[in-house]
Steps between C-alpha positions, in 0.01 A plus 500: 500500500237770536355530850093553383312747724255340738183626517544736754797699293335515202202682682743683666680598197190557289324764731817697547587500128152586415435756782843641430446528149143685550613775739789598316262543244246682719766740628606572160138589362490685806787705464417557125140616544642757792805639383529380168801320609662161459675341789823539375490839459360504860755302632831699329307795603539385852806393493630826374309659811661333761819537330766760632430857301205254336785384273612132355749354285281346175716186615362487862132536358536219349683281752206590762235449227628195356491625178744530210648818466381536128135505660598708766611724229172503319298572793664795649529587153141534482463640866765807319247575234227532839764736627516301841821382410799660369858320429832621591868336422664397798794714572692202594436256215486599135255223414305538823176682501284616812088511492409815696152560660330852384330704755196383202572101570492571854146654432388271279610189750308683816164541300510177412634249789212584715264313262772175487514536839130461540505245251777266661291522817182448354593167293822396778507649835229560648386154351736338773534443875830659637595118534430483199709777332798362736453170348476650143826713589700189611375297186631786296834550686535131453432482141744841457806330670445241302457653139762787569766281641768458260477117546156533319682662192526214203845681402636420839772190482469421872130439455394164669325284260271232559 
């Protein structure tokens, strides 16, 4: 039987889907307009910052993106022919390949994350309370334990249904 949402929820639901749907799009414009840059470039780009020697296996981009690797092959594919990614084999692995951060990436991810930054506070952050924010980290936290726990996976036999 299908438990309906009550009023409430289905504002609830409505205004975050909506207003979750909007910034992302926002941010994105944003991001384009600035740095001629889509997120996902931005975000691989930051991964690979943060990174040890600014260097990834293609496989861990795209466990911490939540992307297939075929598409995490396309886009640092295209971030190569920017020159702000190169690839390298992994010594350890035949089939394994590492995404490297140029000294030009790194350049081309400092010119443009002061604009996102501006941007995520403009249409985000600064819209908040500090209560606020707290609140909006501890829905998120909430909703990321949930989705990432491997309960939550449909493959996963020890699921609980119902």
């Amino acid at each position: 039987m299908t438990r309906w949402l009550d009023d409430d929820e289905q504002r609830a639901w409505r205004a975050f889907t909506m207003a979750s749907r909007l910034l992302h799009d926002r941010l994105e414009r944003d991001l384009l307009a600035a740095a001629d840059m889509p997120p996902t470039y931005y975000e691989l780009l930051v991964l690979l910052s943060e990174a040890p020697e600014r260097t990834m296996r293609m496989s861990e981009l795209a466990h911490w993106t939540n992307s297939k690797p075929s598409r995490i092959s396309h886009a640092v594919g295209k971030l190569e022919q920017k020159g702000w990614v190169r690839r390298e084999h992994f010594a350890g692995d035949r089939r394994g390949w590492l995404a490297v951060l140029t000294d030009e990436g790194l350049a081309a991810l400092q010119a443009a994350a002061p604009p996102h930054v501006a941007s995520v506070r403009e249409h985000l952050i600064d819209l908040l309370t500090r209560e606020q924010l707290r609140h909006l980290e501890d829905i998120s936290r909430t909703l990321l334990d949930h989705l990432c726990a491997p309960a939550s996976r449909p493959s996963d036999p020890d699921r609980p249904t119902g």
